[in-house]
C-alpha positions in Angstrom: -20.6 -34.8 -0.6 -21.0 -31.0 -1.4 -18.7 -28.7 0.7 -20.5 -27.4 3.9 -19.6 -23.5 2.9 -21.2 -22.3 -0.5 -18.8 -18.9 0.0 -15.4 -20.9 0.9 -16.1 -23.2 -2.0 -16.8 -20.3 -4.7 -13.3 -18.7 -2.7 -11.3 -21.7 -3.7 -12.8 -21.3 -7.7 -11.7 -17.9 -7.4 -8.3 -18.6 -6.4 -7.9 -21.8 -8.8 -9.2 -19.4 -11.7 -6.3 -17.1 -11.2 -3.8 -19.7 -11.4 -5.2 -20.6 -14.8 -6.3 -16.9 -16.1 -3.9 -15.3 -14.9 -1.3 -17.4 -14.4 -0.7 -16.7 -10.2 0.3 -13.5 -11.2 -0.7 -12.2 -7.7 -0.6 -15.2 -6.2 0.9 -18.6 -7.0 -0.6 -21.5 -5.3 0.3 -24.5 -6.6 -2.6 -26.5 -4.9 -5.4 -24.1 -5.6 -6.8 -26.1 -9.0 -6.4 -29.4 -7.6 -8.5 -28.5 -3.9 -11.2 -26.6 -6.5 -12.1 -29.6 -8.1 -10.0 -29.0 -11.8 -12.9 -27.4 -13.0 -12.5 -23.6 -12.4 -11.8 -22.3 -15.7 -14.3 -24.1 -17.7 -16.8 -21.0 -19.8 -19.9 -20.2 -18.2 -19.3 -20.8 -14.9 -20.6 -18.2 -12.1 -17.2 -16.3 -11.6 -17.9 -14.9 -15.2 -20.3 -12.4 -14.6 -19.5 -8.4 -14.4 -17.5 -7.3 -11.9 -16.2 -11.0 -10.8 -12.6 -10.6 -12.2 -12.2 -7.8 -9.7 -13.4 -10.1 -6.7 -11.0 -12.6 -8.0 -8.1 -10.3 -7.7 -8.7 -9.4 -4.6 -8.7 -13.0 -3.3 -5.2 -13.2 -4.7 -4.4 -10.0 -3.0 -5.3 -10.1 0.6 -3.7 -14.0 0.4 -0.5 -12.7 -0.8 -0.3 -9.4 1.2 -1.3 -12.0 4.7 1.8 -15.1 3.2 4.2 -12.0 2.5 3.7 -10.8 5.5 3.9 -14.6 6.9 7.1 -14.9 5.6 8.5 -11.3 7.4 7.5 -13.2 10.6 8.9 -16.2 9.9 12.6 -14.7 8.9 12.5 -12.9 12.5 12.0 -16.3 14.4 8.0 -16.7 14.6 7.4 -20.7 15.2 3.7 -20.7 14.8 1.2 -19.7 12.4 -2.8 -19.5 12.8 -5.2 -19.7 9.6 -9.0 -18.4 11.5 -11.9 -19.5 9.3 -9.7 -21.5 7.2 -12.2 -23.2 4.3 -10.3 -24.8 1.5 -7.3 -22.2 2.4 -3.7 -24.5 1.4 -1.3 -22.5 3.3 -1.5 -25.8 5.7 -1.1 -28.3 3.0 1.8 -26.5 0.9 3.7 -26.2 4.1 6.1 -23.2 2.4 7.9 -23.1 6.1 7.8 -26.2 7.0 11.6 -26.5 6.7 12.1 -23.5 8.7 10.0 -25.1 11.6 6.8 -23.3 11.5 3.8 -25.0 12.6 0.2 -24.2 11.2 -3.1 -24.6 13.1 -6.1 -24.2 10.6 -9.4 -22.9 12.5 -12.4 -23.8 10.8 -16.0 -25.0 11.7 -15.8 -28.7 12.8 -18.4 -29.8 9.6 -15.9 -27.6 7.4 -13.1 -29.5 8.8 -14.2 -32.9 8.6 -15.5 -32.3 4.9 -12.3 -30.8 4.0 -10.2 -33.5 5.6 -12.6 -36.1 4.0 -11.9 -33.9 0.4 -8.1 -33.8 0.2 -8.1 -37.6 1.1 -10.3 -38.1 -2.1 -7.9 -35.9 -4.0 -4.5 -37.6 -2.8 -3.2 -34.6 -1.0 -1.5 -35.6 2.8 -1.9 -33.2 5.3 2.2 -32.2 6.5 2.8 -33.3 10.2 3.5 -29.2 10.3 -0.1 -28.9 10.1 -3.0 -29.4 12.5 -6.5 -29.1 12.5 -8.5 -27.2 15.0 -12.2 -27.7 14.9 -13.8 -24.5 16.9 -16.9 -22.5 15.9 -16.0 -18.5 16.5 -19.9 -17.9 17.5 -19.7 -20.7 20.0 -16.3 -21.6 20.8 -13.5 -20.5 23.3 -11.2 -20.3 20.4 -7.9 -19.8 23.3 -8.8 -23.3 24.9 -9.8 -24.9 20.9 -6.0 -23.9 20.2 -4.5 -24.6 23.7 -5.9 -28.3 23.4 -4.3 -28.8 19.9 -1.2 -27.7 20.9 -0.7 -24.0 20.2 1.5 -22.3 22.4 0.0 -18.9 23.5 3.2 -18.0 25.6 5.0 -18.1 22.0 5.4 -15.8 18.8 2.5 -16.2 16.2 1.0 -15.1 13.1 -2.7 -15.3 12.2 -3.7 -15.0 8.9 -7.7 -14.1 8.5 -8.9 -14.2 5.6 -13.0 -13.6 3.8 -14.2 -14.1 7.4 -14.8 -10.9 9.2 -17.7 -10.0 6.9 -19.7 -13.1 8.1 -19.1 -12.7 12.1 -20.7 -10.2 14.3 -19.2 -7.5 16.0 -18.9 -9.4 19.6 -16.6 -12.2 18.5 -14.4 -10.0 15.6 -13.6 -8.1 18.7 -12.7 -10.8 21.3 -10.8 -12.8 18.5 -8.4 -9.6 18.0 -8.1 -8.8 21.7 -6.9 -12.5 21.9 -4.3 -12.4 19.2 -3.3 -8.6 20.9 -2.7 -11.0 23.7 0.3 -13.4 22.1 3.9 -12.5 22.4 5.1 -10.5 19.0 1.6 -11.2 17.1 0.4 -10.0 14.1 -2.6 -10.2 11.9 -3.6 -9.6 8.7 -7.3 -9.8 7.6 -9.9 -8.0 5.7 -12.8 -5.9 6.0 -15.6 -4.7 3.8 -17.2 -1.1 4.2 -21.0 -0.6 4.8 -22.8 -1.3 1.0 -24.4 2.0 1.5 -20.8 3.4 1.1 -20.3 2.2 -2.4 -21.4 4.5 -5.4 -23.1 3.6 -8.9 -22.0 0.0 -10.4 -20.3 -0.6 -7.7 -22.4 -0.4 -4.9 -25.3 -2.6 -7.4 -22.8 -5.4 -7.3 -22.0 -4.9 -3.5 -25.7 -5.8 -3.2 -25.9 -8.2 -5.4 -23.2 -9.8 -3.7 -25.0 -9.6 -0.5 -28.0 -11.1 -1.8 -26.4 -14.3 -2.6 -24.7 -14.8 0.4 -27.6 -14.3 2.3 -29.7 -16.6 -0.5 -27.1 -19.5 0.8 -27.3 -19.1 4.0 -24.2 -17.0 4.8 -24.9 -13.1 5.3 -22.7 -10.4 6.2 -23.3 -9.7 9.4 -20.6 -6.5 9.8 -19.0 -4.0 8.0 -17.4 -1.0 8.6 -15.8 2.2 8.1 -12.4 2.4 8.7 -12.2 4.6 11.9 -14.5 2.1 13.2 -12.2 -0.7 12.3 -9.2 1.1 13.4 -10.8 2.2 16.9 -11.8 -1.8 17.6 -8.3 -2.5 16.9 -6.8 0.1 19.1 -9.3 -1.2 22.2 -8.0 -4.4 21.2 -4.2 -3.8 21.9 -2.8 -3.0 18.4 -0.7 0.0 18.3 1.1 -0.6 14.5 -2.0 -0.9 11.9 -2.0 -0.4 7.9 -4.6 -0.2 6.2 -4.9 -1.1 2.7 -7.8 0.4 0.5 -7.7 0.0 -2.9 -5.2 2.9 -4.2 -2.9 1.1 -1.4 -3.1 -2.1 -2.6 -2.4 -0.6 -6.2 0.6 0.7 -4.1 1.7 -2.4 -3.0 2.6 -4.1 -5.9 3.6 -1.6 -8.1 0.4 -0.9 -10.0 -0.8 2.9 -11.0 -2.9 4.4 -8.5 -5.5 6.3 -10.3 -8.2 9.3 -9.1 -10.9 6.8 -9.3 -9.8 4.3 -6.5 -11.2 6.9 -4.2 -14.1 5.9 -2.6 -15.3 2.7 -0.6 -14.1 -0.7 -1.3 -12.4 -4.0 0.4 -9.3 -3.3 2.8 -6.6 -5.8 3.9 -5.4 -5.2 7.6 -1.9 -6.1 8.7 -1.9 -4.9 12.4 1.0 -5.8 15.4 2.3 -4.4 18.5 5.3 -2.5 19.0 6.9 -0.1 21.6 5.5 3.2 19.6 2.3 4.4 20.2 -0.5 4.0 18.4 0.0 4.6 14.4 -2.3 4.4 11.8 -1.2 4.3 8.1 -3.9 4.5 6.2 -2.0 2.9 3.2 -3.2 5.1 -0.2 -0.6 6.4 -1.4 
């Protein structure tokens, strides 16, 4: 049976291709070839094309910049740890915490879930006891009662990890998923967020739509973008008062790499946002 999500299944290539081509150089997950199939590296496939080593990168970025982050919370005592919109995601499944005692809830469309499930028992990969499955459409859902039911403690410390979803919900439910996770004790979030296509310039901005032509071709458009202030204003109304934003001289930042004159411009951001007793900053990460 073909995976539900056309986009979460091309994700999961992505990430098993930089295991292989790049060795996890970004990000090492030791899972990620196995969920994909085995496959991802083979010549000719999709992921190929101009421009797609880029978009592969950046699936290793935002995952490591959100389990880096994960692991901050974790050293200062957080017990629980939410994956929204999971797909074929294996934070769950590698359980990297689970001897610390962190629990993971993966959120993901119940058809998702039950192909997933179905998937990994083909494969041979058991599901941890530190890991449970939450079936909950974002659209549709009360996503506090989905997690409430399965156990998640929303009196407790949590992280949220949310990750290649944003892009594909509207406005109305990006905004009352971050108010909720505003609402948990010593949250944080880190997700990420594409700017208008419109924004992009020359190559880029033909790939940008390219890209959105295929995801809308399967059945999976964008349905927001933004600029940053927009972004950071929803997540100032939502409760956060500590945001960074990372655009792509900050990510270049982040681990290390040059930052040159021509990451200026518009391109993907990864959020990491939390409350504190400060008022509201903003550090738009570029430097």
């Amino acid at each position: 049976m073909e995976c539900p999500s056309i986009t979460a299944w091309r994700v999961a290539r992505h990430r098993a291709r930089h295991q292989l081509l790049e060795k996890g150089a970004v990000f090492a997950d030791p899972l990620a070839v196995l969920i994909s199939g085995g496959d991802s590296a083979q010549p000719g496939m999709e992921e190929d094309a101009p421009g797609e080593k880029n978009f592969r990168l950046f699936m290793a970025i935002r995952s490591r910049i959100a389990e880096d982050r994960l692991a901050a919370a974790v050293r200062r005592g957080v017990p629980q740890a939410v994956v929204l919109g999971a797909g074929l995601d294996t934070l769950g499944l590698r359980s990297p915490h689970g001897k610390d005692g962190l629990v993971v809830f993966e959120v993901d469309r119940p058809a998702m879930q039950d192909w997933k499930r179905g998937h990994i028992a083909r494969l041979g990969i058991a599901a941890p006891d530190t890991l449970t499955f939450v079936p909950a459409d974002f659209e549709r859902d009360d996503l506090v009662d989905c997690l409430v039911h399965a156990g998640f403690d929303p009196d407790r410390p949590a992280f949220f990890s949310w990750l290649g979803v944003v892009p594909y919900l509207g406005r109305d439910s990006i905004e009352k998923i971050l108010r909720f996770v505003a609402t948990i004790p010593d949250a944080e979030i880190v997700f990420d967020y594409g700017e208008p296509v419109e924004n992009y310039d020359g190559d880029r901005r033909k790939l940008m739509e390219e890209r959105a032509h295929f995801v809308s071709s399967v059945g999976e458009p964008w349905l927001s973008r933004f600029i940053p202030a927009d972004m950071h204003d929803i997540l100032r109304k939502a409760g956060f008062n500590h945001v960074t934003d990372y655009d792509r001289a900050g990510i270049s930042a982040y681990f290390g790499w040059p930052v040159r004159q021509s990451m200026s411009g518009a391109g993907p951001h990864v959020i990491d946002a939390y409350m504190d007793g400060y008022e509201m900053q903003i550090l738009f990460c570029c430097v």
